[in-house]
C-alpha positions as CSV (number, residue, x, y, z in Angstrom):
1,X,0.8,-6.7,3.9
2,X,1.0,-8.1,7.2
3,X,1.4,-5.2,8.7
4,X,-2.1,-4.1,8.1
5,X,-3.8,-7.6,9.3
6,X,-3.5,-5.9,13.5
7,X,-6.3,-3.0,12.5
8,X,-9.3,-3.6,14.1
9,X,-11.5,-1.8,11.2
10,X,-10.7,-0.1,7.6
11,X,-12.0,1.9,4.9
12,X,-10.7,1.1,1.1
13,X,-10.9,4.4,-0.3
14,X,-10.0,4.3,-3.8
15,X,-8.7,7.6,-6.1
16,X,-9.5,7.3,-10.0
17,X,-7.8,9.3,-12.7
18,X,-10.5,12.0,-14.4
19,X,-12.2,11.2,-17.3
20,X,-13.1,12.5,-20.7
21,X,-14.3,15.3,-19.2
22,X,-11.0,16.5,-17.6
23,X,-9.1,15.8,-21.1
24,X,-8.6,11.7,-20.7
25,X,-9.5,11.2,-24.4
26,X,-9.5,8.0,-26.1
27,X,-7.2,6.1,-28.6
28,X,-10.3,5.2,-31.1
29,X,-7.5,4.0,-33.5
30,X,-6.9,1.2,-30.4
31,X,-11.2,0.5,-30.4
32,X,-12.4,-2.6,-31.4
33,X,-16.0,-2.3,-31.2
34,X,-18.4,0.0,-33.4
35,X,-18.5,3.7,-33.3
36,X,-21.8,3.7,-32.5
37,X,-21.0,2.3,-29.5
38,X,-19.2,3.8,-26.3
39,X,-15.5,3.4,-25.2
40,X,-14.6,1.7,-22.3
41,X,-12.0,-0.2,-20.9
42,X,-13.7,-3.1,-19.9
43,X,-14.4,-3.2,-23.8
44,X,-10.8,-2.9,-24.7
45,X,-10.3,0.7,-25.2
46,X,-7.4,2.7,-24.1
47,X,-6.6,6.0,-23.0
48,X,-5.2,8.5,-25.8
49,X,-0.5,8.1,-24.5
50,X,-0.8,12.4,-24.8
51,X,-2.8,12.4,-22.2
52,X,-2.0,9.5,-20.5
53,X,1.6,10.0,-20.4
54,X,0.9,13.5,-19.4
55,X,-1.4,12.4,-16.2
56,X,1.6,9.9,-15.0
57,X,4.2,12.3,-15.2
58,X,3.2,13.5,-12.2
59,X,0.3,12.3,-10.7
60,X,2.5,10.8,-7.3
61,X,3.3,14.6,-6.8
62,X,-0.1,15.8,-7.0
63,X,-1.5,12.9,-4.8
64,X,0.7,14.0,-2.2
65,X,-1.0,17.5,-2.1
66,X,-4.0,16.5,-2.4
67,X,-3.8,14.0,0.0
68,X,-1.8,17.0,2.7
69,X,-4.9,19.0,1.8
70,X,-7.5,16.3,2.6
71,X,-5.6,15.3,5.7
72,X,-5.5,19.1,7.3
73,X,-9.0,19.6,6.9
74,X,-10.1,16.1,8.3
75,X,-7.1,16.7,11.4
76,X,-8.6,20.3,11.6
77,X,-12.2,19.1,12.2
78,X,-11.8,15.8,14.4
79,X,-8.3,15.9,15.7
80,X,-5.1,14.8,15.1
81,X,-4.4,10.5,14.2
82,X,-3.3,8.4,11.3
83,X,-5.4,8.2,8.1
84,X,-3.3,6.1,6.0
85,X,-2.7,2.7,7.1
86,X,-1.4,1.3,3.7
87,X,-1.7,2.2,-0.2
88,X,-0.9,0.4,-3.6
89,X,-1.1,2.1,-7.2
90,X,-3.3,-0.6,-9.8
91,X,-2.8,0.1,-13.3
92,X,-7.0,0.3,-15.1
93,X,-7.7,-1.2,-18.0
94,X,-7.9,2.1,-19.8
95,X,-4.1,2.7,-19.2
96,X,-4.2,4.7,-16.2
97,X,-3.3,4.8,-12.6
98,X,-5.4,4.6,-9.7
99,X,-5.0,4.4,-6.2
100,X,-6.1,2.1,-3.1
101,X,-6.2,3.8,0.5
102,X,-6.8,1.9,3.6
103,X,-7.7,4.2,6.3
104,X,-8.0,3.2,10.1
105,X,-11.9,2.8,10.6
106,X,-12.9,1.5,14.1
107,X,-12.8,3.7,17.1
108,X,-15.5,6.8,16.9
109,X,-12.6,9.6,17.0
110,X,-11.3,7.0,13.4
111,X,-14.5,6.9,11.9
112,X,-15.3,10.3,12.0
113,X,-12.0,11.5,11.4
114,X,-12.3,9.1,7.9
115,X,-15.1,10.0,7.0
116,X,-14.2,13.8,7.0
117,X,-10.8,12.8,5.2
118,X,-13.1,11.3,2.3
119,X,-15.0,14.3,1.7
120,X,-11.9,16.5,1.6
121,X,-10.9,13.8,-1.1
122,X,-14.1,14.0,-3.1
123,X,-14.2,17.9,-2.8
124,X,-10.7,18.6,-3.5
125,X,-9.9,15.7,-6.1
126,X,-10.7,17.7,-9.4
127,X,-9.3,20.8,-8.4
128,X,-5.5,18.5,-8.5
129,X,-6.4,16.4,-11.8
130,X,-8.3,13.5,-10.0
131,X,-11.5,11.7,-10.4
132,X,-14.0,9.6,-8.9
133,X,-13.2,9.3,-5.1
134,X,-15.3,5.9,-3.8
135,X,-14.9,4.6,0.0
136,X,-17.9,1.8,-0.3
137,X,-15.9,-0.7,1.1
138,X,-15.2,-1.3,4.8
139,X,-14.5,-4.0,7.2
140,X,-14.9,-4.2,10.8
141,X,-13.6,-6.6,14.1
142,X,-10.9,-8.3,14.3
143,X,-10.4,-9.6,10.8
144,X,-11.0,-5.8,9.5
145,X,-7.0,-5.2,8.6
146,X,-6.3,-8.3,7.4
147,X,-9.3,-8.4,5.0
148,X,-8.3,-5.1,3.5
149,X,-4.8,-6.5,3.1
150,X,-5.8,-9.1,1.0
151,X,-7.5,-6.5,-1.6
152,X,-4.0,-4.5,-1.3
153,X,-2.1,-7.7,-1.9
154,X,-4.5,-8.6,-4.7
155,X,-3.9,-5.6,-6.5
156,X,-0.4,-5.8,-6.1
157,X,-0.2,-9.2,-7.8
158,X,-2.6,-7.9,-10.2
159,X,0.2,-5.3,-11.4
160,X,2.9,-7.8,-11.6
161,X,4.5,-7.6,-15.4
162,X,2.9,-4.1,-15.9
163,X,4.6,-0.9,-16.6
164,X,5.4,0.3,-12.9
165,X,3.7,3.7,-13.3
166,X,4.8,4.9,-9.3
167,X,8.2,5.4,-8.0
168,X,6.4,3.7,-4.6
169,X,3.7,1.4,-5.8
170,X,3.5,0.6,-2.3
171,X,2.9,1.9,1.3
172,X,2.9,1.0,4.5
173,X,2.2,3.7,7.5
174,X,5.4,4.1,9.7
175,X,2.9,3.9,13.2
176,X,2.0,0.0,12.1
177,X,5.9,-1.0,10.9
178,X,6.9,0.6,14.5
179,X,4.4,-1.8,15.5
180,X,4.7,-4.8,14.1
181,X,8.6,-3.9,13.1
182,X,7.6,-5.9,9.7
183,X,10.0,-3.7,6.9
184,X,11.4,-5.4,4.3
185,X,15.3,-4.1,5.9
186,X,14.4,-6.5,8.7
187,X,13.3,-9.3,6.6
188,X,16.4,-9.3,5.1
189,X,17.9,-9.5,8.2
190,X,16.0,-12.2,9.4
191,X,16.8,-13.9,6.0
192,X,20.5,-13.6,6.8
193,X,20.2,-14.6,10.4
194,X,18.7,-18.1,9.8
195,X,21.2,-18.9,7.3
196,X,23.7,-18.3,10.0
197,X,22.1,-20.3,12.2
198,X,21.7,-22.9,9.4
199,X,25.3,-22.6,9.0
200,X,25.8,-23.3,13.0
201,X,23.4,-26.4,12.6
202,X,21.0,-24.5,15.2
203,X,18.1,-22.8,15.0
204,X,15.9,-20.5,16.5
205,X,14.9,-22.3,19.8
206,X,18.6,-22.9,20.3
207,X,19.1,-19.4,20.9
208,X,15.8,-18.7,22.6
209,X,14.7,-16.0,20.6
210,X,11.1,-15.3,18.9
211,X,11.8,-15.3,14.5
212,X,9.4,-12.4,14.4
213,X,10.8,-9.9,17.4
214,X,14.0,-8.5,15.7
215,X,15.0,-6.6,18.6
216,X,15.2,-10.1,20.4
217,X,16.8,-12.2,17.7
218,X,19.1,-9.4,16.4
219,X,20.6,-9.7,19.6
220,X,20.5,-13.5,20.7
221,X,22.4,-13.7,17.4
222,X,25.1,-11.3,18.3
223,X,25.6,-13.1,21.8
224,X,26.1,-16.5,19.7
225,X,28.0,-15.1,16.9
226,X,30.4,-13.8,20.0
227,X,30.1,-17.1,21.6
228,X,29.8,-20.2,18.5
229,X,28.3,-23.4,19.8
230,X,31.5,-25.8,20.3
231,X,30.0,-28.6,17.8
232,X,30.2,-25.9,14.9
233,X,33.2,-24.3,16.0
234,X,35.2,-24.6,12.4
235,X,32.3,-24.0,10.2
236,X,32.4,-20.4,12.1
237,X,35.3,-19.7,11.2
């Protein structure tokens, strides 16, 4: 998530499922505690699959409206500017999918702007099938972005080896990857480059170009790959 770490401030806003209450029953055939006592996940218990399977069918579809919906209303009140810097699907212990937003939260017009994004959020989450809306968590100054990173790389690895739930469990805002030019195309790229240049014994002070600018390496590569160093002539060929 290193393209988060240049944000000055953030705002974690996490998105639950809805509970019982909206129709999220539970599997007490799955309980292993009394039934005097209540369900929960932390205690084990799961989310009845009806349900369950019903909620994930489309629930990336719905968070896209709902999140349009938010948006308009928060651009509408405080002007136009990103609100979603990153976001990562984690699978709860119930059996259920929430949702981790990281929302630009520094400058007055960002902060305000946020805050009117999260109570679009909070007001309009039931009315698309979502629950608790929470945005406790900030961080400000310089090490704002890349502490909210960590939590997004955290849940990330958290998911690792569970049933992938999201056809994009993972998001990065277009405005920082034009920034930072950190996609996962160019790291592949960069990947292929320095085995080239392992292949022509040089590396990437040879060619004078900074590893982490691909607009500079992409092409210091090109010049050598027209012009091979004369000491690795035949392995270029």
């Amino acid at each position: 998530m290193a393209n988060v770490a240049p944000l000055r401030g953030a705002m974690l806003v996490t998105v639950t499922a809805p509970g019982v209450d909206a129709g999220m029953a539970w599997d007490t055939s799955a309980c292993s505690h009394g039934p005097e006592e209540r369900c929960s996940g932390s205690r084990g218990c799961k989310t009845h699959p009806i349900p369950r399977d019903r909620w994930h069918r489309d629930h990336e579809a719905r968070w896209t409206k709902l999140n349009r919906a938010a948006a308009m209303r928060a651009r509408r009140l405080h002007g136009r500017g990103p609100l979603i810097a990153a976001k990562t699907w984690e699978m709860q212990k119930r059996g259920l999918a929430h949702l981790h937003v990281v929302v630009p939260y520094w400058t007055p017009a960002e902060r305000k702007r946020g805050d009117a994004y999260v109570q679009a959020l909070q007001d309009l989450a039931p009315r698309h099938w979502f629950g608790n809306v929470d945005a406790s968590r900030t961080w400000g100054g310089e090490n704002g972005g890349a502490r909210a990173a960590g939590y997004c790389v955290k849940y990330i690895g958290k998911d690792v080896g569970e049933t992938v739930v999201a056809r994009r469990p993972a998001y990065v805002g277009q405005y920082l990857t034009r920034e930072t030019r950190m996609t996962m195309r160019n790291a592949r790229l960069r990947r292929h480059v320095w085995h080239v240049l392992q292949t022509a014994e040089c590396g990437w002070e040879d060619i004078d170009a900074d590893p982490h600018d691909p607009t500079s390496w992409l092409h210091m590569v090109g010049m050598k790959l027209a012009n091979p160093p004369p000491i690795s002539q035949a392995r270029w060929t």
